[in-house]
Structure formats: C-alpha cells, structure tokens
N, C-alpha and C positions, 0 to 999 in steps of 0.2 A: 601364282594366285594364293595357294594355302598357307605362303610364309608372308604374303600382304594379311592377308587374313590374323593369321597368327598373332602378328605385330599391332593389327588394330587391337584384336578381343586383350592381349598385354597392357595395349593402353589405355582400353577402355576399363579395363580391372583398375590398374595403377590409381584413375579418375576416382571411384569409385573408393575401395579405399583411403584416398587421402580425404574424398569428403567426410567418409564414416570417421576417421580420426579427428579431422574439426571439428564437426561436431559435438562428438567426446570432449574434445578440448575449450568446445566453450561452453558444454553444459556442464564439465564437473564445476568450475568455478561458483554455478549455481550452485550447485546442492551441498558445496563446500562450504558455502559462506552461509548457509542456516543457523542459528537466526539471525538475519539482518535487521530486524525490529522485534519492538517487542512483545512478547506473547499474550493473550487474555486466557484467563482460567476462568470461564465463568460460573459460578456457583449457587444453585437453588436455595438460598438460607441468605438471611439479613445480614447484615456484617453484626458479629460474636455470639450468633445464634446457632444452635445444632453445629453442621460441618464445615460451616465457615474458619472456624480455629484450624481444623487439620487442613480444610484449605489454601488457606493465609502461610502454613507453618510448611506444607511443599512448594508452595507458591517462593517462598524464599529460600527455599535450599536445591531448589532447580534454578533459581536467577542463580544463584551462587557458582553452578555445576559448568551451566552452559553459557555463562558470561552475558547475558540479557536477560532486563528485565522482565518479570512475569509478575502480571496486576491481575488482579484479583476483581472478576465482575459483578457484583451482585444481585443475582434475578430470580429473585423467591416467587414463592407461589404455587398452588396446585404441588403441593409434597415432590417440589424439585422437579415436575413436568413441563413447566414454564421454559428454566433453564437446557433442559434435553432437549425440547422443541425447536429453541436457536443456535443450539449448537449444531443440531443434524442439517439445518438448513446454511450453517455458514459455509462460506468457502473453503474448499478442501486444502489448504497450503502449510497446514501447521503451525499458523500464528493465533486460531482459536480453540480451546480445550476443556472438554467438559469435566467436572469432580464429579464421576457418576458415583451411584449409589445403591444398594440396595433396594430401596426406593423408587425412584424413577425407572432403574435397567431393568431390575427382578418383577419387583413386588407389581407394577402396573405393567408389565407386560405379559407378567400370569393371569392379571383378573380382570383386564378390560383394554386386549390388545385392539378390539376396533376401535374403540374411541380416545389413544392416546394418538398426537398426530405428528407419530414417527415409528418408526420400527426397529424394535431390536431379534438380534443384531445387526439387520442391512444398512441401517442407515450412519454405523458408525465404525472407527476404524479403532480395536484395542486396543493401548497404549500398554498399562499395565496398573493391575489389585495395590493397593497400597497401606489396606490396613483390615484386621476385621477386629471388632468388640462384640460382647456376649451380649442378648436382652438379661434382662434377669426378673424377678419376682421378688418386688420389694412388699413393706409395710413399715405402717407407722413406728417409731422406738418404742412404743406403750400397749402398740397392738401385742391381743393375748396368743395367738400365732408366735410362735420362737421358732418353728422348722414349718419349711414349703409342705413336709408330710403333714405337721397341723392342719395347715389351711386347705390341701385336698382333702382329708380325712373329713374335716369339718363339710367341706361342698356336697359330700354322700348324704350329709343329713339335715343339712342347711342349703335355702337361699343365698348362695355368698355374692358381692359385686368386686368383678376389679375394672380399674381407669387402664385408658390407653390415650393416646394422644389424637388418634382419629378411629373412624372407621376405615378398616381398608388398607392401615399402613401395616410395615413389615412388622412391629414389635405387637400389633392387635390378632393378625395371622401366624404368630408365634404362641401366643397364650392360647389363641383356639387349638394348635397343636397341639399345648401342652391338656387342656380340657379333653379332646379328644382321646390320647395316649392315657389317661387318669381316668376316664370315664366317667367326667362328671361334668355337670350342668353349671356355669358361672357366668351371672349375668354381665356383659359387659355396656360400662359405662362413657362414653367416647368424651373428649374432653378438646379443648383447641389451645395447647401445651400443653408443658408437664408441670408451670408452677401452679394452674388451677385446680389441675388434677392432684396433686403433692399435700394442696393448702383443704381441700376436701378431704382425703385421705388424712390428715392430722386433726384434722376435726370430727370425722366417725362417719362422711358420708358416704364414701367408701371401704372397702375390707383391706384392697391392695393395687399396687399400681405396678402394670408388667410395662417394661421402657428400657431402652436401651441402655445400659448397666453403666459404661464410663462417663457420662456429664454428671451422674449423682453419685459417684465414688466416695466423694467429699463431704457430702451428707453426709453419708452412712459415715465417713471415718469421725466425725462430729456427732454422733450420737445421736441425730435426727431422725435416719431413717434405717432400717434393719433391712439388710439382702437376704432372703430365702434363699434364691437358689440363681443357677443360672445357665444358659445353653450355654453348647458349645460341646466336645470331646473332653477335655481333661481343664482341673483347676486352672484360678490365673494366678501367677506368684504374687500378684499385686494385692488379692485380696485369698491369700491362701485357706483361709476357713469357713470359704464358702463354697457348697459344693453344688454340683452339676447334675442337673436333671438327669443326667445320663445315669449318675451314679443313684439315683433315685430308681432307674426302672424305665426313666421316659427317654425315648431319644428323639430331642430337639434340636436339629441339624442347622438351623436357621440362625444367624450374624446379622450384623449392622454393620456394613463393609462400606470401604469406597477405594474409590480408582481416577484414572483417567481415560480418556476417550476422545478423538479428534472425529471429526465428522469423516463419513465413508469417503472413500480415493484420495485419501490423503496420500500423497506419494510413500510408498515404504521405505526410502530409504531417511526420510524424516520420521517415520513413524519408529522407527528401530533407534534411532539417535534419542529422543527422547526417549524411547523403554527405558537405551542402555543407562540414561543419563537420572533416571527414576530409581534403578537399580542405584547407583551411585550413593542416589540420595537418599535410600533407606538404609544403606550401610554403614551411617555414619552416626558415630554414637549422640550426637546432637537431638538427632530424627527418632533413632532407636528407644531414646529417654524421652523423648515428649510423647511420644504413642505409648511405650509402655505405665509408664504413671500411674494413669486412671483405668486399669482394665481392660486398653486394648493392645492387639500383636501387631506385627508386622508383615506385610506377607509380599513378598517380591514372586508375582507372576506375570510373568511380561507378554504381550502380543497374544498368540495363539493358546496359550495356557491361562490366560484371563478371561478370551473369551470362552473358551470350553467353561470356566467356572462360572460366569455368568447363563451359561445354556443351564449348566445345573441345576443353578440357584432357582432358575424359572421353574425348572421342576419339582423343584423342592416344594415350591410356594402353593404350584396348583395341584400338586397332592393332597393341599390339604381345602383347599375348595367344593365342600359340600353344596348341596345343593339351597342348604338355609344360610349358610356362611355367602354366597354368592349372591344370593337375594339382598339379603342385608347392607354387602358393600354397593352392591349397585342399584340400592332404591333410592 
C-alpha cells in the first residue's frame, strides 16, 4: 500500500510540475514579446507647448530603443491633471504612459490632494525621472535690478510685483520659497502663460517674472531677458554666470522635473523594461545634448528611486504651504 501510495504522490508531483512548466512556457512568450503594439505617452501640454518638446523628444528615443512606436497624446488642461487623471485610470499593460511632472505628481498632490481625482503614489506605477531644470528669477534687459540681491534688497523697502504663470503651480510655490527664505513681502501677480506675463514684465507692469528657467534660455542669450538667479544646488554649465540662490543664502530645493509613469499594477517585469530602456535613452549623447542646451540635467532614477523622489518632492512643496499661501491657491 505505501509504495502504491508512493508512486501516485510521484505522479501526482510529476502532473503538477509539468503543468507549472507550461505555463511558464507559454507565458514567457508574453512578456517576451513586449511591445507588441504601440505605445501612448500621453502628455498634459498642447503639441510644442511647455513639456511636449521633452516629450516628443523621449517619445522618439524609446521608439528607437524598444523597436515600437511610441505616439505622443495630447491632453492638456488643469496644469497636466487632466493628463494624470487618464492615465491612472487606464489599463495597466504598459501600452499607456504618463510624462509626469512636477506639476501634476508633486505640486497638486501637496496642495489639494482631496480634490485631485487620483492619487499619488497609489494610483501609478514609477517608471523612471527623466530630467530636472532650475526655476529662476528673471527681469526685463532694462530693468534697473542687475542681481536677484537688487531686487530683494529693493522688496525690504518697496512694493515690488513678480508674474508667474498661475496660481498654485510649481515655479509660483517656488518664489513664495524664495520670499519666505529672504523675508520679504512680494506681491504676486498670476498670469495664464509666460508670453503675457514676459510682454507685461517688458513694458513695466511687472518687476520680474519667476518661471521655469530652460524655455527662455533663449531670451536671455538674445539680450531680452536677464536671469537673476536660479534654484537648484550648484550652477548650470549652460548658463555659467548665473548663480543660485543657494549661493545667495536661500535654499531653494524646488525643480521643474519630468519622468514617466504607467498606471498602478502595471506588471513589473514591463515596468523594469521600460526603466531599463529609459536608462538607455538618457545615455545617449543625442538625448544628453537636447536636455542639456537650454538649462536642464539629466537624471536617470528609475523605479523605486523615482518614486522616493517624488515622495520628497511633495514634501518639499508643502513645507512651504502657509496658511495665507494655502488660502490663496485654493480660493
């Protein structure tokens, strides 16, 4: 009886076994063949507005990477919450991927986590950082301001105004930083972009405009607009004579960063193909020279070290959420 026995539990093992290897054997074929079609990047910004360039420009060096195309969606709106909103809700399989941001991931999940309608981090699966640029503190080429200490020195005993692009976004929560650390009072003026605010600012209605530093590199190297200063830890080589509020005295931790992101349970071992293949495509001097250019880095943090930075970033942001700064973005 106990070597019938024996010989069944044998063959019932054997059974058992060979199923778990089918299986194997016909799902690697899946996860092998990733991507079978092709990908969407969808993106909060118009096509060649804000981060539609950087995301047009990974959009094509990851079709390049992973042999499928990857199209670029465009669904602006609500400062990129639009976009997050349908990506958290798409299907997890790795054929839809959000260009998160600053913006959307950070900035609105510090200051009005009940009324965004998704959650971070739960509702999304990190891919990997892909870039950061500094804000900076710009002025007019004519304005009498020549150094960012000017223009605080000036806020101790003047009314000064500066523009930002809204209320609420990352570069307006950055100048409130910078106000804060300076300890001075500067009215801010919110604008609905940067060329309204830009064409005011060159005509005297404002003092200065704090905005995310690389879209108007180009200015400034055209004699238009004059950079004061700029976050971030140390100079950019790109604009080496401008120096950092750090080195000022203030420390302004805060970026205009973006990444990638697939909606939560996206399986990990497409979540990893893509990091690695994200990695790839920052490494390559094609990518390395269109980011650095204008002002911004590079920053290959893939998966679980992306999102720790994002967890950061939120902290970063509602540190500096007073209690009249809070009123303000959400009246």
């Amino acid at each position: 009886m106990k070597a019938l026995v024996s010989r069944r539990s044998l063959a019932a093992m054997a059974l058992t076994v060979c199923g778990a290897v089918s299986a194997l054997s016909l799902a690697a074929p899946a996860a092998a063949a990733y991507p079978e079609q092709p990908i969407k990047l969808v993106v909060g910004f118009p096509p060649g507005g804000g981060g539609d360039l950087y995301g047009r420009m990974i959009a094509q060096a990851l079709s390049k990477s992973v042999g499928q195309t990857v199209v670029v969606d465009n669904k602006a709106g609500a400062g990129g919450n639009i976009a997050a909103d349908i990506v958290s809700k798409s299907k997890p399989d790795g054929y839809t991927l959000l260009l998160a941001m600053s913006g959307n991931l950070a900035v609105a999940a510090a200051t009005k986590p009940q009324s965004i309608p998704y959650k971070v981090p739960d509702d999304f699966s990190p891919i990997g950082l892909i870039l950061e640029a500094p804000h900076g503190l710009f002025v007019a080429h004519n304005s009498r301001f020549k150094t960012a200490k000017d223009y605080l020195a000036a806020a101790k005993t003047q009314k000064l105004t500066f523009a930002s692009t809204g209320t609420g976004a990352a570069a307006h929560i950055g100048m409130e930083m910078v106000k804060q650390a300076a300890g001075v009072d500067i009215l801010h003026v919110p604008y609905k972009g940067s060329g309204p605010a830009i064409t005011d600012m060159l005509g005297g209605q404002v003092d200065a405009f704090f905005a995310t530093a690389s879209p108007l590199v180009g200015q400034v190297r055209q004699g238009q607009l004059r950079l004061l200063a700029i976050t971030g830890d140390k100079r950019n080589a790109a604009i080496p004579d401008v120096p950092t509020f750090k080195e000022l005295g203030l420390n302004i931790p805060v970026t205009q960063w973006y990444g990638l992101v697939a909606p939560a349970g996206t399986p990990e071992p497409v979540v990893k193909f893509l990091a690695e293949h994200l990695s790839k495509a920052l490494a390559t001097t094609e990518v390395r020279d269109a980011i650095r250019k204008d002002a911004a880095t590079e920053r290959d943090l893939p998966q679980d070290r992306f999102q720790k930075f994002i967890l950061e970033d939120i902290a970063r942001y509602k540190s500096a959420l007073t209690p009249a700064l809070l009123k303000e973005i959400t009246q």
